[in-house]
C-alpha positions as CSV (number, residue, x, y, z in Angstrom):
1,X,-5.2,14.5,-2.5
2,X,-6.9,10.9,-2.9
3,X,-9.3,9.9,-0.5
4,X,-11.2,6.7,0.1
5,X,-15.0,6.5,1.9
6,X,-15.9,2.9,2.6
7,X,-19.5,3.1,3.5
8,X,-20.7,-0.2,6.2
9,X,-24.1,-0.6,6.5
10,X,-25.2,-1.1,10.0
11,X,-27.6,-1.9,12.1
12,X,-27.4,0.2,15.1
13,X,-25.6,3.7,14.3
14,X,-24.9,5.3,17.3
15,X,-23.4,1.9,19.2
16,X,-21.0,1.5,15.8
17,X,-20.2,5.1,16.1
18,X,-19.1,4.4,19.7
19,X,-17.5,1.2,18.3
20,X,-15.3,3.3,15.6
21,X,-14.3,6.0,18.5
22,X,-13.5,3.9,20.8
23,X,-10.8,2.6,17.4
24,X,-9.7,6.2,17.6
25,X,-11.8,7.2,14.4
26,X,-12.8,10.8,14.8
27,X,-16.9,11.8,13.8
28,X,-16.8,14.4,10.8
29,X,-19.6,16.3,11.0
30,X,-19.4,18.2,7.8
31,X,-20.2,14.5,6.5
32,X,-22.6,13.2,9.3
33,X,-26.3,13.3,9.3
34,X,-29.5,11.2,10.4
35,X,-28.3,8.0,8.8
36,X,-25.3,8.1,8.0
37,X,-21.9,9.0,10.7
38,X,-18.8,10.0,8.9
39,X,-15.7,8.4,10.9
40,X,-12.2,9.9,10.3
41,X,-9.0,7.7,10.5
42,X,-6.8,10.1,8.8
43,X,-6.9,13.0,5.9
44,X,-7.2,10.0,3.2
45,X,-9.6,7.7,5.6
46,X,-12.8,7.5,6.0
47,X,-15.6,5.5,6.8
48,X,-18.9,6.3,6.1
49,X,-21.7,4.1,8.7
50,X,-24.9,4.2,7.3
51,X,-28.4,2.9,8.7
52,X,-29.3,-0.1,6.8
53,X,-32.4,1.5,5.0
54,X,-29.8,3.9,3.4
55,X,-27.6,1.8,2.5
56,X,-30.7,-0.6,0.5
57,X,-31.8,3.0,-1.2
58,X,-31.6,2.7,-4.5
59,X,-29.6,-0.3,-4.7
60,X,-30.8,-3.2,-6.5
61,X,-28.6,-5.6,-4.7
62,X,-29.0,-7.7,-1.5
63,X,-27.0,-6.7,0.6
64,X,-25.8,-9.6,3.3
65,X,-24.6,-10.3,6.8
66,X,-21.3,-9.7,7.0
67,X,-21.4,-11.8,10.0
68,X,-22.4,-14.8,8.0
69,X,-20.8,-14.0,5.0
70,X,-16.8,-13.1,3.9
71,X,-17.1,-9.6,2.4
72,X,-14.2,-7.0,2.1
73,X,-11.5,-6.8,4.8
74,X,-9.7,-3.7,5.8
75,X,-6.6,-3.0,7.4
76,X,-5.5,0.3,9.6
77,X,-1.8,0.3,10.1
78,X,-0.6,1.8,13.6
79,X,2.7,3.4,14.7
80,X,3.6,0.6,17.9
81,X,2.1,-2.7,19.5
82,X,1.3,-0.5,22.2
83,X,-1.2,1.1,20.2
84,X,-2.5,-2.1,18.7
85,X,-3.2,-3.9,21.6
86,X,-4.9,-0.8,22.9
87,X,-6.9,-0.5,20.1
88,X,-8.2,-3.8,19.8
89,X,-8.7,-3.8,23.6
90,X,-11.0,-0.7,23.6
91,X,-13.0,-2.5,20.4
92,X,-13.8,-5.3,22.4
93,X,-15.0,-3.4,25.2
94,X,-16.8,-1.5,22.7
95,X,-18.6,-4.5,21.6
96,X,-16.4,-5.7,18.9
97,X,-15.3,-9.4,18.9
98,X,-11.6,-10.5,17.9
99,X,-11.9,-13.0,15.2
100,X,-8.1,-14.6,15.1
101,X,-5.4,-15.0,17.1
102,X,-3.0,-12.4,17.3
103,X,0.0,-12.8,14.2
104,X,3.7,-12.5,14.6
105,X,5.9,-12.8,11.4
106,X,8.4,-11.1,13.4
107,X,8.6,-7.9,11.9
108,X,4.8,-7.1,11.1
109,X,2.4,-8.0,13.9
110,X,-1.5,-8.1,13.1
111,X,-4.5,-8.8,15.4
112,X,-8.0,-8.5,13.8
113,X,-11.4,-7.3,15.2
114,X,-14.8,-7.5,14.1
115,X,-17.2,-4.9,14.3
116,X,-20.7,-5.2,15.9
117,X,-21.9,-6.0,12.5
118,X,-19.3,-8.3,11.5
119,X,-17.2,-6.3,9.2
120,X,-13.4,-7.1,9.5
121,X,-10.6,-4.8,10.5
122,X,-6.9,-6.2,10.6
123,X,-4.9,-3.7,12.9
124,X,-1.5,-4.2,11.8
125,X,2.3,-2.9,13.1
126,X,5.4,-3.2,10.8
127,X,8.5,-2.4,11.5
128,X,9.8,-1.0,8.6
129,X,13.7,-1.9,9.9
130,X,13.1,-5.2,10.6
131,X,11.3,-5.6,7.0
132,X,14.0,-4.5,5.2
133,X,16.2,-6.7,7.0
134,X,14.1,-9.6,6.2
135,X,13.6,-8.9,2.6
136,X,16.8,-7.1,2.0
137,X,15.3,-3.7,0.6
């Protein structure tokens, strides 16, 4: 099976763990320790929140403030708009800030939410049928 770990340097570890559950990411604890929290979205999904000082070990590059700075954007589909509106409603009582207005194409809605340290998450919802209507496949 292919997996992915995206590791987020943050400042604060236990407030963005509580950030990522209140997303409904799931702790791991086969992968969590001191300074670093293993989140689980899914079996291919995981995000790895490490304490800044871990994340600068052994790396020669800066690394910046993703507040202040565009870095990497991710995206967590969801099964309804129920469950993305609830989602991004529980991050921003978590702490997390929403970053655009909600989009409607019609047939894929997206809102997205930033963490407590900036980093971007689209939450999206497609409807497959109403895709394939619009593009015909």
């Amino acid at each position: 099976m292919k997996q992915i770990f995206i590791n987020l340097p943050v400042k604060d570890i236990e407030a963005s763990m509580h950030f990522y559950t209140q997303l409904g990411f799931e702790v791991n604890p086969l992968f969590t320790f001191e300074n670093q929290k293993c989140m689980v979205w899914s079996e291919q999904i995981y995000v790895m929140l490490q304490t800044i000082e871990m994340s600068k070990s052994g790396e020669k590059k800066n690394i910046v403030d993703p507040k202040q700075n565009r870095i990497a954007t991710f995206t967590l589909p969801v099964e309804s708009l129920e469950s993305m509106n609830e989602i991004v409603h529980k991050g921003i009582k978590a702490g997390g800030r929403e970053t655009t207005e909600p989009i409607d194409e019609g047939f894929m809605q997206i809102r997205n939410i930033e963490d407590l340290d900036g980093h971007n998450w689209g939450i999206i919802y497609l409807d497959m049928n109403k895709f394939k209507e619009k593009t015909g496949r």
